[in-house]
MINUGU-785547 format. One line per 8 residues: their letters; for each residue x, y, z of N, C-alpha, C, CB. Coordinates in steps of 0.2 Angstrom, whole numbers. Glycine has a CB too. Layout:
N
A> X/Y/Z/X/Y/Z/X/Y/Z/X/Y/Z; ...
//
This chain:
436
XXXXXXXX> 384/428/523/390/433/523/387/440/522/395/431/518; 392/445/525/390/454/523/391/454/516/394/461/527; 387/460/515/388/462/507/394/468/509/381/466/501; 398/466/514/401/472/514/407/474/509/403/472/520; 410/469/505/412/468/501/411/471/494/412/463/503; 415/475/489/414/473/482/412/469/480/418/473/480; 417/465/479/414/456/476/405/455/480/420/447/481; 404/454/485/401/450/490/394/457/486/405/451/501
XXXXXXXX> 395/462/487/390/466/483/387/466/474/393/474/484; 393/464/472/392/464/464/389/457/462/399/465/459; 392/449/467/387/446/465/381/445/469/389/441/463; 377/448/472/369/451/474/369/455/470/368/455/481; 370/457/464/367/459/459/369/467/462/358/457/458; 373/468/467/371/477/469/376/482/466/371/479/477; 375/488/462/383/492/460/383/498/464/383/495/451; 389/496/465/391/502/473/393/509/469/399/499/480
XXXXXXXX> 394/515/473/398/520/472/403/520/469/400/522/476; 407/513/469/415/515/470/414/510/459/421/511/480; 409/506/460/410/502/452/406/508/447/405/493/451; 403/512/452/400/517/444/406/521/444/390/522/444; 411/522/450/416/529/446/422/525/442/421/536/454; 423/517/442/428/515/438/424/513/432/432/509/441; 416/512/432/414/513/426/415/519/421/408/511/428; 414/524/423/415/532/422/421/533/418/416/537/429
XXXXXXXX> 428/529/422/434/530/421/436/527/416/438/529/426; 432/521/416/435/516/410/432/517/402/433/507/412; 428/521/404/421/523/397/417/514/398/425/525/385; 415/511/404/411/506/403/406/505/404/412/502/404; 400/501/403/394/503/408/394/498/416/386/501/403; 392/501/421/391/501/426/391/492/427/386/506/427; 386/490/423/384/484/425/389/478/422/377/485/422; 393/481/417/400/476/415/406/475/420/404/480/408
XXXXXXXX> 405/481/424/410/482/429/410/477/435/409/489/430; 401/478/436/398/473/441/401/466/440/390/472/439; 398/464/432/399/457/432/405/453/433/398/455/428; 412/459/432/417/455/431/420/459/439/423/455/422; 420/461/443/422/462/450/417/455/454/418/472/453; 411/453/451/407/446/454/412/441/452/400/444/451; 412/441/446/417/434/444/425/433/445/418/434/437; 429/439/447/433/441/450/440/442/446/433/438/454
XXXXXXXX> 437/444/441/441/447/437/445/455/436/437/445/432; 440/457/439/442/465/440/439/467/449/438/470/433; 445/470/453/445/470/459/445/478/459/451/467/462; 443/480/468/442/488/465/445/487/473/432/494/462; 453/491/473/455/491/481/451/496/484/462/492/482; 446/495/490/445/502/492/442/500/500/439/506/486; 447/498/504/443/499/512/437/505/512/451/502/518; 435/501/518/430/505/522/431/510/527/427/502/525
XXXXXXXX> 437/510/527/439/515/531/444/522/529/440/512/536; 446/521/522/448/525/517/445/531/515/450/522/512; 444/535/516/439/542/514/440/545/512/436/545/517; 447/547/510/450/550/502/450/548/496/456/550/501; 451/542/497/450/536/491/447/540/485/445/529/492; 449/540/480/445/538/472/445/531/471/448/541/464; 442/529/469/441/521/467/443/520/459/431/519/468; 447/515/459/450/512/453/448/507/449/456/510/455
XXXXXXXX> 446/502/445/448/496/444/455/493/441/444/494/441; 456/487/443/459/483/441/459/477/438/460/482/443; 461/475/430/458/471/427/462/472/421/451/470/428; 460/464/418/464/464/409/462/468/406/464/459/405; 453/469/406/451/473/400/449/480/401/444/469/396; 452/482/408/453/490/408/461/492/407/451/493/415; 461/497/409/466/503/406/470/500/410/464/512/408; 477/498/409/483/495/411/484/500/420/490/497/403
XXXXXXXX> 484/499/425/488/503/428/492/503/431/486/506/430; 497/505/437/502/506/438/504/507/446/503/510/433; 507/504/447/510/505/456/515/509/457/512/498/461; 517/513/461/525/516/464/524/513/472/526/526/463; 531/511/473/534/508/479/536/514/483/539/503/479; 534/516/487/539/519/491/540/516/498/538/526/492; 543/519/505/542/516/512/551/519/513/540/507/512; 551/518/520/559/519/523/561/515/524/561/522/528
XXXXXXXX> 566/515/523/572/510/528/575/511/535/577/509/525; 578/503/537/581/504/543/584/510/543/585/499/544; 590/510/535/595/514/536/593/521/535/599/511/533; 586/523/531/588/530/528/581/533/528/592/531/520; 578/537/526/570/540/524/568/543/531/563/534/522; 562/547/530/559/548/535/550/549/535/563/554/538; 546/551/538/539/551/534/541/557/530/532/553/539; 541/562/531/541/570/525/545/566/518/547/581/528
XXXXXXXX> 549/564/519/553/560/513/549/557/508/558/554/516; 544/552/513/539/548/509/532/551/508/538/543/513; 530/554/512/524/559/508/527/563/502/521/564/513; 532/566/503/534/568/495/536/564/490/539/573/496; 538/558/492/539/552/488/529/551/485/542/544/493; 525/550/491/517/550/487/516/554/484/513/550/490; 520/560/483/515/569/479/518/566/474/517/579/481; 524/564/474/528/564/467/525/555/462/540/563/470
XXXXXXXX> 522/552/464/520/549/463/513/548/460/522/547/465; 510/552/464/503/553/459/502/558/457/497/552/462; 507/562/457/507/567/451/510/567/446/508/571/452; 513/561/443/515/557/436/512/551/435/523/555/436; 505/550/438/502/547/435/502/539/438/506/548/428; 504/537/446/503/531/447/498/532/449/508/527/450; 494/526/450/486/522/450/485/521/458/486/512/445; 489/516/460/491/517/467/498/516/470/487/513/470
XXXXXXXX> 497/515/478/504/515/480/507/513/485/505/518/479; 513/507/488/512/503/491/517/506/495/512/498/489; 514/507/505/519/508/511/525/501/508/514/507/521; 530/503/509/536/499/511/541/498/516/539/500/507; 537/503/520/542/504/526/544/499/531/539/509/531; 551/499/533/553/494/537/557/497/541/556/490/534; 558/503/543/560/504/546/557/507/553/564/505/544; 559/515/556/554/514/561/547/517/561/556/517/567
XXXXXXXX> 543/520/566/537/523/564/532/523/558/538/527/565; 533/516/558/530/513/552/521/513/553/532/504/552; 519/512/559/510/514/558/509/523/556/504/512/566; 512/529/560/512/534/560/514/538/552/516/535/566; 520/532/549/521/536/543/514/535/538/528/533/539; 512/525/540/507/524/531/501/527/536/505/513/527; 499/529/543/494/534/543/492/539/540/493/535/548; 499/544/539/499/550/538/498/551/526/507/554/543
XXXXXXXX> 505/542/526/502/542/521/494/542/516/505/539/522; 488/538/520/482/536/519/477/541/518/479/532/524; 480/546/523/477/552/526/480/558/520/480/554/534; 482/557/517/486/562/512/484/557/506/495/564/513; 482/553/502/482/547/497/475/547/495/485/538/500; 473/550/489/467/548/485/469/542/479/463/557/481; 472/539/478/472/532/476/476/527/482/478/531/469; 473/520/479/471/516/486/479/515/486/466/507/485
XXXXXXXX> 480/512/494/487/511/498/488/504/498/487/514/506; 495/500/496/495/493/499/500/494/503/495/486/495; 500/487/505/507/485/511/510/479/510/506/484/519; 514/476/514/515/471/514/517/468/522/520/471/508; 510/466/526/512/466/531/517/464/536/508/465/532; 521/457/534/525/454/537/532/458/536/525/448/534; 533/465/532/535/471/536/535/475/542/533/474/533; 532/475/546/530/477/549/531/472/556/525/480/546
XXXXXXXX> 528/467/555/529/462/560/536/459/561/525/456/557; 538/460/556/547/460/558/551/465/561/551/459/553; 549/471/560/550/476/564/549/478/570/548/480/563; 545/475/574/543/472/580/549/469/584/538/468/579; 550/465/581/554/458/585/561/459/581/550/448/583; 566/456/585/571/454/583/573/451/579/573/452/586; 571/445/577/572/440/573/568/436/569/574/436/577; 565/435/562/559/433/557/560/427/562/560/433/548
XXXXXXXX> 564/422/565/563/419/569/556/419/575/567/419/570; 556/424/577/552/427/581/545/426/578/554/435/583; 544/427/574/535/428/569/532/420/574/535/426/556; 526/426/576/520/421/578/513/423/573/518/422/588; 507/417/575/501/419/571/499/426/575/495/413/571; 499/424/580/497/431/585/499/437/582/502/430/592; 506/436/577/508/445/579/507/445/570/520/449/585; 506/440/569/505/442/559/496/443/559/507/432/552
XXXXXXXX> 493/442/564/486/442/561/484/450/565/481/434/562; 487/452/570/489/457/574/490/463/569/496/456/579; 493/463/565/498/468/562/492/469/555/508/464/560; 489/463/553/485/463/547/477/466/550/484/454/543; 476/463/554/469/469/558/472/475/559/467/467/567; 477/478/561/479/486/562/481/487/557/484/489/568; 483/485/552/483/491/545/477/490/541/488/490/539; 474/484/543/465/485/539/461/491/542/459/477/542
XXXXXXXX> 462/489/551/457/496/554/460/502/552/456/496/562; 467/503/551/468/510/548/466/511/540/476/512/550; 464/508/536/463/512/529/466/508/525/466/520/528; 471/503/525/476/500/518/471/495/514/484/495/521; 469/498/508/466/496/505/468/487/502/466/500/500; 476/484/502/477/479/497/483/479/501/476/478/489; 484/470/502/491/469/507/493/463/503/488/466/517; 500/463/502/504/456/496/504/451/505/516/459/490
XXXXXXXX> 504/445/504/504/441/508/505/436/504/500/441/511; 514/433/507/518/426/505/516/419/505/522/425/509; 507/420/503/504/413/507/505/406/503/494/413/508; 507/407/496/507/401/490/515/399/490/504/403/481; 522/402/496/525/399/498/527/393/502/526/402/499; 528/388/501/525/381/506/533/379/506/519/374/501; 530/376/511/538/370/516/541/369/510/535/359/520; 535/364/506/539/357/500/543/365/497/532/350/492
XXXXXXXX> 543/370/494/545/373/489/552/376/490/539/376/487; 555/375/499/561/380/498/566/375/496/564/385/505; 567/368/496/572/366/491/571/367/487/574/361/490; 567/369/481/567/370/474/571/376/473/561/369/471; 570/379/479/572/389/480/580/387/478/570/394/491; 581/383/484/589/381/485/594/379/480/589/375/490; 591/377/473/593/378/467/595/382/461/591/376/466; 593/387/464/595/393/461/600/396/460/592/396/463
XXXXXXXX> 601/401/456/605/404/455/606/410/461/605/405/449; 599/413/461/599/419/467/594/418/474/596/428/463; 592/410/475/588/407/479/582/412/479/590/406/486; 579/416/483/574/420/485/576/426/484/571/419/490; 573/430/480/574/438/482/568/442/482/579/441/476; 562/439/488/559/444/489/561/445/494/553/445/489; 558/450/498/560/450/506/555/446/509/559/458/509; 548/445/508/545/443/511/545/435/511/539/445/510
XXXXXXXX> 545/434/504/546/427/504/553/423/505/544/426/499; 558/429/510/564/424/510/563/422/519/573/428/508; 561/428/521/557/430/527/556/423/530/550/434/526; 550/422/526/547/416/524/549/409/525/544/416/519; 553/408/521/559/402/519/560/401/526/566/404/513; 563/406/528/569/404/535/563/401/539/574/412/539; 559/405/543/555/403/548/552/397/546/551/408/550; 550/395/540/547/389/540/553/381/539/541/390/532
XXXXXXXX> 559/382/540/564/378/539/568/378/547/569/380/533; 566/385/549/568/385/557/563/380/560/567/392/560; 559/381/560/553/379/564/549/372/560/548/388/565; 552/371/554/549/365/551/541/365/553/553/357/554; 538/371/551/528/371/550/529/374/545/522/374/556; 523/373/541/520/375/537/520/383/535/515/372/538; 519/389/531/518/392/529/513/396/534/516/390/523; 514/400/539/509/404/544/504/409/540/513/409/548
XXXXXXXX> 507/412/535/501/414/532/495/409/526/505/419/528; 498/403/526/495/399/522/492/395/527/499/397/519; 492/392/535/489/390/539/484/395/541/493/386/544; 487/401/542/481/406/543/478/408/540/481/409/545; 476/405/535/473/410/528/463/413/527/475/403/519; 462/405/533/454/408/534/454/416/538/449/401/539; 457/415/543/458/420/548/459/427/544/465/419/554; 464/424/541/465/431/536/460/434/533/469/431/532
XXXXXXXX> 455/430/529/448/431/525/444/435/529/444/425/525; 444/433/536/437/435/538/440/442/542/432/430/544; 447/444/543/448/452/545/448/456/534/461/454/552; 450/454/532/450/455/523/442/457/524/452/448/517; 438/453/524/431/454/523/427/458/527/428/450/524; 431/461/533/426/465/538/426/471/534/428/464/547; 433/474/532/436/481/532/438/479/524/443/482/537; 434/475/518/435/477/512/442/477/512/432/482/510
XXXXXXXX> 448/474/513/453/472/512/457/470/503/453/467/516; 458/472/500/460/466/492/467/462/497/464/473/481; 468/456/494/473/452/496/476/453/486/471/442/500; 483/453/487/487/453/480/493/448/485/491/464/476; 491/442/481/493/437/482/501/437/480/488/432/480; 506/438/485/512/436/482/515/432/480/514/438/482; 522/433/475/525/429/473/531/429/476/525/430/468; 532/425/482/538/424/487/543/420/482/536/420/494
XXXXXXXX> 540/417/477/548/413/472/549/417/466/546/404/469; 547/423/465/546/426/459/554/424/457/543/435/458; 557/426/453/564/426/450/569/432/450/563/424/442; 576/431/450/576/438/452/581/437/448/576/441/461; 584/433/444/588/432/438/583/430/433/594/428/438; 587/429/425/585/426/419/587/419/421/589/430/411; 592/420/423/593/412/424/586/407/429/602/412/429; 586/411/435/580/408/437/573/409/436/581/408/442
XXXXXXXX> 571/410/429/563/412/427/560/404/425/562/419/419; 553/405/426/551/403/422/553/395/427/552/405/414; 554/394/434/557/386/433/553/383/438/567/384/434; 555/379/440/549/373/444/546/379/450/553/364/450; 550/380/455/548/384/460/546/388/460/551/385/462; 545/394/455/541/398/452/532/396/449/544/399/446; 534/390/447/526/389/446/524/383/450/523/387/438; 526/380/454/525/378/460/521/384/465/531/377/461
XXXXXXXX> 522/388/465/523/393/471/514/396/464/533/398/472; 514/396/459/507/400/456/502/394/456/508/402/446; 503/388/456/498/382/457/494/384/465/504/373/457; 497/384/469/497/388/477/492/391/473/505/394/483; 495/400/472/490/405/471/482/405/467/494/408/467; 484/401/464/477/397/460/472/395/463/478/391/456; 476/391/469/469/390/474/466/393/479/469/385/476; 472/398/478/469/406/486/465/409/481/478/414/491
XXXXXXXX> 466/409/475/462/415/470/454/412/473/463/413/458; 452/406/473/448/403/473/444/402/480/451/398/470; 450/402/485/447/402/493/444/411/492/454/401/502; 447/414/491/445/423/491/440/422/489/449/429/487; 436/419/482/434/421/479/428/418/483/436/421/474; 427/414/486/422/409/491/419/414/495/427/402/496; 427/418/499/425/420/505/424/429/504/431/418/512; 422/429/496/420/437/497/425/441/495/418/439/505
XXXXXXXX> 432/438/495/438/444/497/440/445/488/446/440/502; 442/453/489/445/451/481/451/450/480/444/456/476; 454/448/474/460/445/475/466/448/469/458/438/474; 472/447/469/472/448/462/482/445/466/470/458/458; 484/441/458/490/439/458/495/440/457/492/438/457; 501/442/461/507/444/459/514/440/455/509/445/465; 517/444/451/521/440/446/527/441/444/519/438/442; 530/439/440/539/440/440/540/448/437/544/434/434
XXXXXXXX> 546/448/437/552/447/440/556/450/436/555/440/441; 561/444/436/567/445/430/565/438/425/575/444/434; 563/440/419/562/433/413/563/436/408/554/429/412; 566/434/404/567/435/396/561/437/392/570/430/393; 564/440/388/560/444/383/553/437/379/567/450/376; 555/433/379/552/426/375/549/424/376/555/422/373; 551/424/384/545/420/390/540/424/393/549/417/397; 538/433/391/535/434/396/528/432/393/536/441/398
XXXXXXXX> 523/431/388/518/432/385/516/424/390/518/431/375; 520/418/387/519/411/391/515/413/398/527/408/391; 523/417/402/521/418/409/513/421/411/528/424/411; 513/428/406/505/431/406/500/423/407/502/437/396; 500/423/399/494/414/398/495/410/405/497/407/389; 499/407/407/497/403/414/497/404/418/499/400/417; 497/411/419/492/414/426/486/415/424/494/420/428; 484/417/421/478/418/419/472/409/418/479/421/412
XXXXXXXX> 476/405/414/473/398/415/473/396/423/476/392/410; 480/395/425/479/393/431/475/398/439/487/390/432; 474/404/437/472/407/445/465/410/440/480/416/449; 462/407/435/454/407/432/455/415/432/447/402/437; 460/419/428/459/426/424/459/431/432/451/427/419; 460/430/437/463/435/440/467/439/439/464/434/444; 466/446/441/470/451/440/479/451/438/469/455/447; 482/452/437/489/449/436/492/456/436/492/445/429
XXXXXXXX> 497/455/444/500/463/445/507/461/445/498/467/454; 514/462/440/518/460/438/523/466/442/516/459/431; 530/464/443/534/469/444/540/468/439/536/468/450; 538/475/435/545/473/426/539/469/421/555/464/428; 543/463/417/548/459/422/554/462/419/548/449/422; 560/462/423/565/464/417/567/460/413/571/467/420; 570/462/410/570/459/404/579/456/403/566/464/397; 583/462/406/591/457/405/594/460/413/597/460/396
XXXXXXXX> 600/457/415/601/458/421/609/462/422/601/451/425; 608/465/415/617/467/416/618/477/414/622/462/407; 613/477/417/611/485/415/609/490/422/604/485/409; 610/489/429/610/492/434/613/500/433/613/488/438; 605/505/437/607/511/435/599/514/431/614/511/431; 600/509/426/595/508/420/587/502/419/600/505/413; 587/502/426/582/494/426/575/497/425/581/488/434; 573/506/426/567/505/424/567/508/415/562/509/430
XXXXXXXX> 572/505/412/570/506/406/570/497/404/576/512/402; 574/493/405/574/485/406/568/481/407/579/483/411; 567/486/409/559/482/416/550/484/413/560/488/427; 554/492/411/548/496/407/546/492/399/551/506/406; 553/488/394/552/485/391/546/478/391/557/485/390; 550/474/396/545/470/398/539/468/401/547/467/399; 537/476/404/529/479/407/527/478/402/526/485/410; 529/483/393/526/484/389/523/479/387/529/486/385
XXXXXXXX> 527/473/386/524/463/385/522/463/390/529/456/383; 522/464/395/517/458/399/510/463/399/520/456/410; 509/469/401/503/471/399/500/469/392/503/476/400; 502/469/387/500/468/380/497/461/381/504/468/375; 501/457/385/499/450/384/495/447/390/504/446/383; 492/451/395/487/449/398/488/453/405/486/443/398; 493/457/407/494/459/414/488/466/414/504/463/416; 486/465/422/481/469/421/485/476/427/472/465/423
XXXXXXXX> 491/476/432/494/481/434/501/479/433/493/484/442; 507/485/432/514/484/434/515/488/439/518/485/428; 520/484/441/524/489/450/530/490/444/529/481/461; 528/498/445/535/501/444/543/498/445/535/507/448; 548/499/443/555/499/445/558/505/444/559/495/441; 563/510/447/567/513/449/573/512/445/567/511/455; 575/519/443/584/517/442/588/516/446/587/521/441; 586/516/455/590/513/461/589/506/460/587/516/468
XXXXXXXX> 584/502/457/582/495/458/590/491/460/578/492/451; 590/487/465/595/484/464/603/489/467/595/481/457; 601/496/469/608/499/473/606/502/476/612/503/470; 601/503/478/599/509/485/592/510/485/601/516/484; 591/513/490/583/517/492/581/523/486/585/522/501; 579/523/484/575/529/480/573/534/483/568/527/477; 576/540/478/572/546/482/567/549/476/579/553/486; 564/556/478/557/556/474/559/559/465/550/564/479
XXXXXXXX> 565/559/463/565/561/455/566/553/455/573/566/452; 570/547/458/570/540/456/562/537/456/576/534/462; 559/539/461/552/539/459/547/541/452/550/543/464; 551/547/452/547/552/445/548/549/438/550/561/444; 554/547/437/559/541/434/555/534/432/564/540/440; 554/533/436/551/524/438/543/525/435/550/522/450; 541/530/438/532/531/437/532/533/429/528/539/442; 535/536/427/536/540/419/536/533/415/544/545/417
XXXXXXXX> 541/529/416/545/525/410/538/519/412/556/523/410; 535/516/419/530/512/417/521/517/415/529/507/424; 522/523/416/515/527/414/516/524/403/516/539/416; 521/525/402/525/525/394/524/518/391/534/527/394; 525/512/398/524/503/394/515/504/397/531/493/399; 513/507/401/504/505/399/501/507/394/499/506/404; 504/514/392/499/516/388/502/513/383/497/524/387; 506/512/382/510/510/375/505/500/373/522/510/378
XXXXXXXX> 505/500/378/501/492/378/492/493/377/502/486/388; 488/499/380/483/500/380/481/503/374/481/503/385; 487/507/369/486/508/363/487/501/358/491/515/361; 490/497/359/491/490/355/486/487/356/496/484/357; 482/488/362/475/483/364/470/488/361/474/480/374; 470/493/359/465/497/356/458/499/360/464/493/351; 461/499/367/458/500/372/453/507/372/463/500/378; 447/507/375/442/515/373/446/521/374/434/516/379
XXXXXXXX> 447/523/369/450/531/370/455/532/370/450/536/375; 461/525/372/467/524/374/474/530/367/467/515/374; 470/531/362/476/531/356/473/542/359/473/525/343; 468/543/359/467/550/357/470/557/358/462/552/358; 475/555/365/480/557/369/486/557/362/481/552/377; 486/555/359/492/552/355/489/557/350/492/544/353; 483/558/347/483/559/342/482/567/342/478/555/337; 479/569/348/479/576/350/486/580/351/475/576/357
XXXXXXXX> 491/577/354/496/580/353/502/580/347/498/579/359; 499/576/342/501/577/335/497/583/333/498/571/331; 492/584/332/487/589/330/491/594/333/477/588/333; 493/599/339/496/600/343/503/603/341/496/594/346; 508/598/338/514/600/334/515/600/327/520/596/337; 509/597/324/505/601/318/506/608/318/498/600/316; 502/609/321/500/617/326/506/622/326/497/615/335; 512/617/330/516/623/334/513/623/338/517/630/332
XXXXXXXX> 509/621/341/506/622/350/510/620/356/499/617/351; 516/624/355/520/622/361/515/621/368/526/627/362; 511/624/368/509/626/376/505/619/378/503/635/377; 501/618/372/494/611/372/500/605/373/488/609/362; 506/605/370/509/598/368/514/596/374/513/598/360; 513/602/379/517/600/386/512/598/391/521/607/390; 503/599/389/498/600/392/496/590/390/492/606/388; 497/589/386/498/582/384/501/576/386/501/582/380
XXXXXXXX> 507/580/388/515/575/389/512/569/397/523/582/392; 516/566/394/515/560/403/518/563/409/519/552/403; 526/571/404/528/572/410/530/580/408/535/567/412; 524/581/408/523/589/407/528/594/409/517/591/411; 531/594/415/535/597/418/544/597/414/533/593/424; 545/589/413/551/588/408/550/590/403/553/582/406; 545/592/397/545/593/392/545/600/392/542/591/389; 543/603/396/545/611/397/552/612/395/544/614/405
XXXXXXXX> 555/610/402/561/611/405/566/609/399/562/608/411; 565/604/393/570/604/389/568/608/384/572/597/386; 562/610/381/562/615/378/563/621/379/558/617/375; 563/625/385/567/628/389/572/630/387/567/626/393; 576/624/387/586/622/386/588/624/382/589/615/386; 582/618/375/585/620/368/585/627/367/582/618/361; 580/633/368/578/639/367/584/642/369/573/641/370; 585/642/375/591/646/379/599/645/377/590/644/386
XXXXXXXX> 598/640/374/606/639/371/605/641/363/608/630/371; 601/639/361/599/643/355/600/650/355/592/643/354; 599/655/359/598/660/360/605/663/361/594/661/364; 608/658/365/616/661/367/619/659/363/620/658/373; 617/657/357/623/653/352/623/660/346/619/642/347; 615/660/345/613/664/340/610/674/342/607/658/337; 613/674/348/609/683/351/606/685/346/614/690/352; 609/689/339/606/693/335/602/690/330/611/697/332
XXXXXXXX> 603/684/328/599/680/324/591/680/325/601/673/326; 591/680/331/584/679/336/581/682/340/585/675/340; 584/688/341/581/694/345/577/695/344/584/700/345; 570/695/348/565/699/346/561/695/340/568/707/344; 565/689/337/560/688/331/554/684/333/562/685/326; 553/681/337/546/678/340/546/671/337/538/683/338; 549/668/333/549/663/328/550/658/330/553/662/322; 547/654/333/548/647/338/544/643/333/544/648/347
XXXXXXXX> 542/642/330/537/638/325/543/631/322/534/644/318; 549/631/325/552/624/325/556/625/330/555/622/320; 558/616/333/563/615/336/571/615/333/562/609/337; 574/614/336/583/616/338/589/610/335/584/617/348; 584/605/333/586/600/332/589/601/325/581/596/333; 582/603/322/583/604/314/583/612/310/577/600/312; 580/618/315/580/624/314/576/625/308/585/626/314; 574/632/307/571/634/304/570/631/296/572/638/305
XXXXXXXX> 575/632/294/577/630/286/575/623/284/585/629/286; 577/618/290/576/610/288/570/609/291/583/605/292; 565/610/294/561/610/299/556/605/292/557/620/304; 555/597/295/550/597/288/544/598/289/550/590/285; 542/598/295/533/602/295/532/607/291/531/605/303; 538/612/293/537/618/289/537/617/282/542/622/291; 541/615/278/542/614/273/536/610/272/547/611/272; 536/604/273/528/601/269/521/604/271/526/591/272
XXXX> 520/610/274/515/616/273/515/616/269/515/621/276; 520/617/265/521/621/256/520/616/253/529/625/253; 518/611/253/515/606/247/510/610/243/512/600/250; 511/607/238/504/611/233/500/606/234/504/614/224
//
């Protein structure tokens, strides 16, 4: 086989370009980085034909990171829509970020996307393959391994693919309270009950290896049964469907490819730590890229605060990315403030999990912008913020209403050395200065 590969290079003993700049990023040495991208514990999405790229890792014992979804729909978006969805997303701090487009000009948008994108791009090909054709009926191997060669040869670093979906598992789906609720893996369901064969992505899974391996592909093995209620977490079909994953972790890891696993959902706050641990035993410590999971199902509007809760746990307890959620989750298409939204509140559950795990450096961001409003350093402690831009703008507000409440109070006195909350008088920073 080529060392064309990460994996395929790290165990030949070799450290590429792209493991000394996530060595750099993580404060680790080069050669730690090596060993666990060989063992395949930490993936670095970065095609060969991506030339914007910064190179990332991914893994448990680095820095938590974070995905934003965007893409169009049938019904609404357009490309400018979604490239400003990309600015607004890696300029609050997501890691990378996945085309979701389903509707039209789908190779032209995630080109222009890739072409604009210095963090890696994924997809979810069988998007796109349905776009094509009329009917998920329609899907041949032909036009799924078609669609996974042209977004490899254009740049898309890491593609989710529904392959640990199997025949035996859609009656257990069929029990449910909300059956399937990805897209891909319902996709899935139907055509393999239409057509009574097997899993297309799962009978083609070598095929898929060797276009993954030509062009440095990452496969982020998805969760076509993830749960999409509390009621259905945590139950046969769910880990049915990770037993699968466990052993693609294992073909990847054979054929060079890197890998990493996708995971719920919707699960209660009790079950997520469980959920972390058996992925990890059963897919031997592959990457775990989680979406949420939310945590209750009765709060639409608000899911990426529901969801951002239970990133907090799942990263603490072994998730090595979280896919953002949206305050649209569950009503609509997102536009780029539901984006800015989404990115914020999961930037807030990784660091908030990378400071519990006591991760290198992870806390000093924290303690600098304490030092900061010690200070009064309004100017350093917006320089700080995850969302620099908001914390302006509400100090901003309080000032200005301040000002209209109080004209002559305030004129000209320059005294900003407390917030509006508590004002001058009550301000206890101020006051405990004067301790003797």
């Amino acid at each position: 086989m080529s060392i064309n590969t990460q994996i395929a290079a790290a165990k030949a003993g070799r450290i590429t370009p792209q493991m000394e700049a996530v060595a750099a990023k993580e404060r680790r040495s080069a050669e730690s980085i090596r060993a666990e991208v060989a063992a395949g514990t930490i993936v670095i999405p970065a095609n060969i034909h991506h030339n914007s790229l910064q190179a990332i890792g991914i893994g448990r014992t680095l820095y938590t990171k974070i995905n934003a979804n965007i893409g169009n729909s049938a019904l609404s978006s357009c490309p400018q829509q979604e490239l400003t969805k990309l600015r607004t997303a890696v300029k609050y701090g997501a890691d990378t970020v996945m085309d979701l487009s389903t509707g039209g000009n789908i190779p032209q948008i995630r080109r222009a996307i890739i072409e604009h994108s210095e963090v890696p791009i994924g997809t979810v090909p069988v998007y796109e393959a349905l776009s094509r054709i009329k009917d998920s009926d329609e899907l041949t191997d032909e036009l799924i391994l078609d669609v996974i060669r042209e977004q490899a040869e254009q740049g898309v670093d890491y593609m989710t693919i529904h392959a640990g979906l199997l025949l035996e598992h859609v009656p257990m789906a069929k029990k449910r309270m909300l059956r399937i609720v990805s897209r891909g893996g319902s996709i899935i369901a139907k055509w393999m009950q239409t057509h009574q064969r097997e899993n297309l992505f799962y009978t083609n899974f070598d095929k898929i290896l060797e276009i993954c391996r030509e062009h440095d592909v990452t496969l982020s093995l998805g969760d076509g049964l993830r749960p999409g209620c509390l009621a259905d977490a945590s139950d046969d079909a769910q880990f049915a469907e990770l037993d699968v994953l466990g052993e693609l972790v294992r073909r990847c890891r054979a054929a060079d490819v890197q890998a990493m696993v996708e995971g719920p959902g919707h699960v209660p706050f009790n079950q997520i730590a469980m959920n972390m641990q058996r992925e990890q035993q059963v897919c031997d410590g592959a990457p775990f890229y989680i979406l949420g999971p939310v945590v209750i199902d009765c709060a639409p509007g608000y899911d990426h605060i529901t969801s951002a809760i239970g990133a907090t746990m799942g990263a603490f307890s072994g998730a090595a990315m979280l896919c953002y959620v949206t305050p649209k989750e569950h009503l609509g298409l997102p536009n780029a403030e539901d984006v800015r939204n989404g990115v914020i509140a999961y930037k807030i559950a990784a660091h908030a999990a990378d400071v519990a795990l006591n991760k290198p450096g992870a806390r000093e961001r924290d303690d600098a912008i304490s030092q900061a409003r010690v200070d009064f350093d309004w100017e350093k402690q917006f320089e700080l913020a995850l969302d620099p831009d908001r914390a302006r703008e509400f100090r901003q507000q309080a000032l200005d209403e301040r000002n209209a409440d109080n004209p002559e109070a305030h004129h000209g006195s320059g005294d900003n050395n407390y917030c509006t909350m508590c004002g001058p008088g009550f301000c206890s920073m101020r006051i405990s200065k004067e301790l003797k």
